[in-house]
N, C-alpha and C positions, 0 to 999 in steps of 0.2 A: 323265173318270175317275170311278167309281164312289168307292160313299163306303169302302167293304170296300179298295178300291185302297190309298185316301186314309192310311188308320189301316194297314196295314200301310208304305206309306212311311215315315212319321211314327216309325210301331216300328221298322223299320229304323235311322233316322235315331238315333233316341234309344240305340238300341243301341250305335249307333256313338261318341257320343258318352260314353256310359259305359263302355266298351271304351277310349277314350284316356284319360280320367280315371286311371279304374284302373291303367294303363301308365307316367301322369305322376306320378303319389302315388310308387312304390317309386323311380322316377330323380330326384325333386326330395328326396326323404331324403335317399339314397342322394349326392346333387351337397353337400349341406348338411353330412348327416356326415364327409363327404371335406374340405370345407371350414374345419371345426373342426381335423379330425386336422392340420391344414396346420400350420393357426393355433397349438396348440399345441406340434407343433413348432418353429417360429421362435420362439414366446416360451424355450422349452427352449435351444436354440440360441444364442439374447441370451444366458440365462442362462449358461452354461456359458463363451461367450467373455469376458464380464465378470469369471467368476471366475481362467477361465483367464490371459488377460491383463491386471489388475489389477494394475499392481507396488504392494508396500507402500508405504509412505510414505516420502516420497525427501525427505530434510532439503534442504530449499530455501535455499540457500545466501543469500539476502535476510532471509530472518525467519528469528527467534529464539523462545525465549521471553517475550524482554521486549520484543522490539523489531523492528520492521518500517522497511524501506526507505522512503524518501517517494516520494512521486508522479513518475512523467517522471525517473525518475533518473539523473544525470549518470554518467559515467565513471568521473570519480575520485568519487564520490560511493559507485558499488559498490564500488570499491575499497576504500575506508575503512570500509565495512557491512562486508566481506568478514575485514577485520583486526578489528572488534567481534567477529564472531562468534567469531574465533580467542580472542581475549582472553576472551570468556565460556568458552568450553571449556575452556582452562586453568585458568580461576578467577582470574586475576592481575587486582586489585583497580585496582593501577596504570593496567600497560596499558588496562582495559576503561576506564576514567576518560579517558585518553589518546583513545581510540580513538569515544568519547560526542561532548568535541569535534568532533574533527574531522568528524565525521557532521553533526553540528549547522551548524557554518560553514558544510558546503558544501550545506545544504538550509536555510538562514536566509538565507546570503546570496549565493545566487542566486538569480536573478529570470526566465531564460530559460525556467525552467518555470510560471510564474505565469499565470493568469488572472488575476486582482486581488490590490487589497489585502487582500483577507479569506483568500486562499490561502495564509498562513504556513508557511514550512517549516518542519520539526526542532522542532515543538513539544511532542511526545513525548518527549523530552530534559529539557523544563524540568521544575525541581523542582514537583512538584502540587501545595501548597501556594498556589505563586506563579501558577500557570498563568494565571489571570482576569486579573489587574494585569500579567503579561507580556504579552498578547494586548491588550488594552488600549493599552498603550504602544508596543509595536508599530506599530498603526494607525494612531497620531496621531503619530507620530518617523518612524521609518525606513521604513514600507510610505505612510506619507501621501501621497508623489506618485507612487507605480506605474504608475496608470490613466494619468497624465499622458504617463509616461515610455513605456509602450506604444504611445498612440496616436502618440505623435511620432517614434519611433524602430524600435515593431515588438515584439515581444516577446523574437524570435532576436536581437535585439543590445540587449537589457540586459545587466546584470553576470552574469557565469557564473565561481564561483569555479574557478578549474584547479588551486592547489596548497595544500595547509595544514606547516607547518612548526611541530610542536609540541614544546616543549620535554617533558623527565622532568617527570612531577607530584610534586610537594609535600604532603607529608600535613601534614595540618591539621584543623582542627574548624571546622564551620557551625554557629551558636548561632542560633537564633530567638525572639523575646521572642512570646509569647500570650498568650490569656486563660486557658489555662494552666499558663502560667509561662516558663519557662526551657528551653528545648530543643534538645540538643546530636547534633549529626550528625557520625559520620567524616565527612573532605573531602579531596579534592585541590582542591591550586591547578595549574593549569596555562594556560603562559603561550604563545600560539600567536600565529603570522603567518599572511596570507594573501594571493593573489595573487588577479586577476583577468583572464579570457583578453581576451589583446588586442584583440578582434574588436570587442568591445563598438562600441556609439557612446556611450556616458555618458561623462561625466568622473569617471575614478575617484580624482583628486586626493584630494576632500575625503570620499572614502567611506572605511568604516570599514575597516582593513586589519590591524588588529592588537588585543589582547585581553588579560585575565588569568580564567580560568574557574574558578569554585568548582564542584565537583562533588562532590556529596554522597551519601551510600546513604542510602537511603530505602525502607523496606518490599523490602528486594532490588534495590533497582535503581538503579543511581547517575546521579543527574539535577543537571541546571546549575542550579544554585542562586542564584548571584550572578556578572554579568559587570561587568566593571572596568577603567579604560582600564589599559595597560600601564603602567609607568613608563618616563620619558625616561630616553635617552641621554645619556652623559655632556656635558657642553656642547650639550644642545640641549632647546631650550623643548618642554615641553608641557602644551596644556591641559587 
């Protein structure tokens, strides 16, 4: 092959090869542009069903304003949220007093929901104030052998409160002595039983099953202030 052959191949060749360039530049735009236009639709798309099927804000029948369900929560547990929330709606001072308890009972002392001792139910309830020294004593009294009681028995059969039976509350005043003085809270007193589901394996003899509850309003929100054993029955001891 001469060399004149040679350099026209070559031109050929090169021709050729800028000939598909040229052809691949307008289809790879062209693929890329398409690409975006996709892409902004689908984000349009999201947009739109987001807004379209978005319901407002649907009052969650668990939380309030002041107060949220606890952890893993029982039956009757919702149940007794379900009557707080009634009681805050109405605004009845009483009842929502009434309805504090019982919330507290059955997320204090139950224990089916626990992880350990440091997982305290119903401590949103207590008067804030006290919060620290209730937590406290908590840990070293009533939650001190949980971990115990766990591994020996399981978590599903510790105590699980199943009913609270609370009397009318009692208006009264919560007085607290501080370092600035003298400090007086509306109160109910309210005097509540409690059961335990029988499944359990504890011995619920010597567990706590009965109460007298101060509950106080505090910055809007009525918190247990002071728990008390009951008083005894008529001819019958207690300590």
């Amino acid at each position: 092959m001469t060399e004149k052959k040679r350099r026209n191949q070559k031109r050929r060749i090169n021709n050729f090869l800028i000939l598909i360039i040229l052809i691949l530049i307008p289809l790879t735009a062209a693929a890329f542009l398409w690409n975006l236009h996709q892409i902004e639709n689908v984000k349009k798309g999201e947009g739109e069903t987001l807004v379209d099927e978005e319901p407002e804000a649907a009052v969650n029948e668990y939380r309030n304003d002041q107060y949220v369900i606890g952890n893993n929560s029982t039956v009757v547990n919702k149940e007794y949220f379900k009557e707080l929330n009634s009681a805050l709606e109405a605004q009845d001072p009483s009842a929502t007093a009434q309805a504090v308890v019982k919330c507290f009972i059955t997320e204090y002392y139950t224990w089916t929901n626990k992880d350990g001792n440091y997982d305290i139910g119903g401590m949103q309830y207590i008067f804030a104030p006290k919060k620290a020294d209730f937590e406290t004593y908590t840990l070293w009294n009533f939650y001190e052998d949980m971990a115990l009681y766990i591994k020996k028995y399981g978590r599903n059969k510790l105590i699980e409160v199943s009913g609270v039976q609370a009397d009318t509350p009692v208006s009264c005043e919560f007085t607290v002595e501080n370092e600035e003085g003298t400090q007086t809270y509306p109160a109910y007193e309210v005097h509540a039983a409690w059961t335990y589901d029988s499944s359990t394996l504890m011995d619920t003899q010597n567990v706590q099953k009965e109460a007298v509850f101060t509950v106080a309003a505090n910055q809007g929100r009525w918190e247990i202030a002071a728990i008390t054993d009951a008083p005894a029955s008529e001819g019958e001891e207690h300590d």
